[in-house]
N, C-alpha and C positions, 0 to 999 in steps of 0.2 A: 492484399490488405490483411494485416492479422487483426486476432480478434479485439484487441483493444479499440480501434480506429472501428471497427465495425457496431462495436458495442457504442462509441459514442454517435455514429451515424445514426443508429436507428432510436438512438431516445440523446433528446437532445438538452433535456435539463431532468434536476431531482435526481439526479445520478446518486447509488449509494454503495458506497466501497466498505468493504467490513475489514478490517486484520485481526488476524489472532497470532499468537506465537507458537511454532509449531513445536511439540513435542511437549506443551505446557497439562494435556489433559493425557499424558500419553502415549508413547509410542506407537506409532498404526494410525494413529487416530486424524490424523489429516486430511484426507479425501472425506472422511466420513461428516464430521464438519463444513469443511467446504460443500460437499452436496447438499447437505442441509441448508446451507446459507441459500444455497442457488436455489431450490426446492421452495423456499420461505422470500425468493423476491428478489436477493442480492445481487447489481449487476457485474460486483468485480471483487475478485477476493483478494488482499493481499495477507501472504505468509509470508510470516516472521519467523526468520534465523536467528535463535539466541546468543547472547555474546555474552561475554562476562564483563565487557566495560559500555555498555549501551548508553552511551553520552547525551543521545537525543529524545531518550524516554524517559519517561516520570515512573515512578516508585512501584504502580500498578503491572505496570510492562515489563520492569526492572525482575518483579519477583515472577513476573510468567515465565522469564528468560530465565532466574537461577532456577525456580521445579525443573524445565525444558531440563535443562544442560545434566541435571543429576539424576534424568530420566534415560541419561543418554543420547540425548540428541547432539545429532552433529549436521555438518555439511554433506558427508557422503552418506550417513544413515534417512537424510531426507530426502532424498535423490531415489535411494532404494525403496522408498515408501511411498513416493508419487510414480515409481515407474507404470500405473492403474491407471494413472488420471485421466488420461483422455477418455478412457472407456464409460466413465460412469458423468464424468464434467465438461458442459460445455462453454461455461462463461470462461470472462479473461481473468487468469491467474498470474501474481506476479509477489517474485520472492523481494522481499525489504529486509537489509541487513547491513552490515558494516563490511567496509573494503579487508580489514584484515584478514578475516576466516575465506575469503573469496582469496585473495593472494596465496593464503597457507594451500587452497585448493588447487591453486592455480587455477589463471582468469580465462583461458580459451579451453579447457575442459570444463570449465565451471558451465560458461556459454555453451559447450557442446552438450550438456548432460540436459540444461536447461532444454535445451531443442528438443532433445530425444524423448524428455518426458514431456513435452506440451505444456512449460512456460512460457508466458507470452511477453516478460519483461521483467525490470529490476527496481527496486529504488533504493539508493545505495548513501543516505543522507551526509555520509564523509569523502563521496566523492566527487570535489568539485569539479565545475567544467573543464579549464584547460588542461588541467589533469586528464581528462575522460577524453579531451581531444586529442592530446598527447600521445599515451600510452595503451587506452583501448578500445576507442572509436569502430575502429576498422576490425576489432576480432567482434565485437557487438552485431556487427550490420554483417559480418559475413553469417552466423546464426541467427540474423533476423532476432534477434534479440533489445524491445525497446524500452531504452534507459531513462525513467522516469529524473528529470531534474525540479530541485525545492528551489523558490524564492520564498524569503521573508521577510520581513518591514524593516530588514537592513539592505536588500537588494536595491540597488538604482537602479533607475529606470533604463539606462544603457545595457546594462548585466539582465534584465528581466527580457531588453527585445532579441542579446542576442540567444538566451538560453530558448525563447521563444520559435529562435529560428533555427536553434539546432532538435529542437523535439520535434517526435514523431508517433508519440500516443496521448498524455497528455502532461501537463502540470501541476506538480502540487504545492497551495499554496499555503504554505505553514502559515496558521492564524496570529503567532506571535513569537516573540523573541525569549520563548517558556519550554515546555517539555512536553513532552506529549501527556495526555491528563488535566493540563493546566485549564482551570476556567474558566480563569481570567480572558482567552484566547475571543471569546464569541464578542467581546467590545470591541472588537477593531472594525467597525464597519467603514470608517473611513478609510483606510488600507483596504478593505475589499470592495470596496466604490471606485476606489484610484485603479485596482486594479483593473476591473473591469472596463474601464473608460480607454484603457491602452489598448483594444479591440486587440485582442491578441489572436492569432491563426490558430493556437495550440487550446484545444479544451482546458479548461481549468477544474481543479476536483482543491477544495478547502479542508484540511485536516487540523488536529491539534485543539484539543477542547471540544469537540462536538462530542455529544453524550447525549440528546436528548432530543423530541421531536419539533421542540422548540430553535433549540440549536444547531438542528440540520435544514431547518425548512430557511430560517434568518440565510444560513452557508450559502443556500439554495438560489437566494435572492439575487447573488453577485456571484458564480459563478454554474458551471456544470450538473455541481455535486456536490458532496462531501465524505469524507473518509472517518470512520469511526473503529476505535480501535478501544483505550483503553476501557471506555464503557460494556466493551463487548466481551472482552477478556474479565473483567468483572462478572456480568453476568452467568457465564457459564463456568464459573468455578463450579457453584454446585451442580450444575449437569449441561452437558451439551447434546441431550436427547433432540429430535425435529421437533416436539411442539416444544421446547424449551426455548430452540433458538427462533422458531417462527413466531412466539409473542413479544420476543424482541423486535424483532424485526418487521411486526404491523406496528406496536407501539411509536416508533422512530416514524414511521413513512406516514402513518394514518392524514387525512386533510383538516 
């Protein structure tokens, strides 16, 4: 059982996933962050791989991704900067990013580095499934590597049971047919009612517009969790010191 499936075993709702984009505060600065999150409550951290055409983020994420990229960050430069991680982190960590810069890496080195350094999985928002069943399914599960797949409020219900049954950590279920950032996202509660009513096997974690304790507790209702990102990346532009990101992060969770 790797650590995602373990993390959703032992707390079984209020799940809260934080991203940030890696190399936005930094170079080095990765593990440092992420400990703190973990330190401050966080049950799962995803890191963000900067792209230059980040299709599925909003404007916030956009500009973490251009600093990242002009700080230097790359695919192999992250790789070399998490080779620490397990020593100092134990929750589940998982990279999000676009299929292109993973191909330029090539996908079963990518998979193998991920192992070596104690990543516990992907979420890869431009990789659809048949695709992923197609051409790299089989290099994923040979490094135990688990591939986070999105449903959205354009998914049907056929395409959400099988994605359902091909997951093996959890699901994320984009709040809307918007960007990441988008507000607008936390009204769809009938979409995350429907969702939840399909009693799916596969945990659910809600992303896309949560920013707030109000907006993650609502997530909270109808599924898992939820995934907060461009709130978080805001926040710690001026500092991502531990009590910096620990008032974030009682703020969001408080009852």
């Amino acid at each position: 059982m790797n650590r995602i499936s373990e993390a959703f075993n032992k707390k079984k709702k209020n799940i809260l996933s934080i991203y940030f984009t890696a190399g936005y505060k930094g170079l080095n600065k990765s593990i440092e962050i992420i400990k703190n999150l973990e330190d401050s409550g966080v049950d799962i951290v995803e890191l963000g791989m900067p792209f230059s055409d980040p299709v599925a983020d909003g404007p916030i994420i956009q500009k973490s991704s251009e600093t990242a990229l002009s700080h230097g960050m790359s695919v192999k430069q992250l790789f070399e900067e998490l080779k620490d991680l397990r020593k100092q982190v134990s929750i589940p960590v998982l990279l999000m990013g676009y299929l292109n810069p993973i191909i330029q890496y090539g996908v079963e080195e990518f998979c193998k580095r991920c192992s070596e350094v104690g990543i516990d999985g992907v979420i890869i928002p431009d990789l659809p499934l048949d695709v992923y069943e197609r051409h790299y399914e089989s290099i994923f599960e040979n490094y135990r590597i688990t591939n986070t797949l999105l449903v959205t409020p354009q998914t049907n219900d056929i395409r959400i049971k099988q994605i359902d049954k091909k997951s093996n950590g959890f699901i994320y279920v984009v709040s809307s047919n918007g960007t990441t950032g988008d507000n607008k996202a936390i009204l769809h509660n009938d979409y995350f009612a429907h969702i939840k009513s399909l009693q799916l096997k596969t945990p659910t974690l809600i992303g896309f517009g949560i920013k707030d304790n109000k907006s993650f507790l609502n997530a909270c209702e109808y599924a898992n969790g939820a995934i907060i990102g461009s709130s978080f990346v805001k926040h710690i532009e001026s500092s991502c010191s531990t009590k910096h990101i620990k008032s974030f992060v009682d703020e969001i969770v408080k009852s």
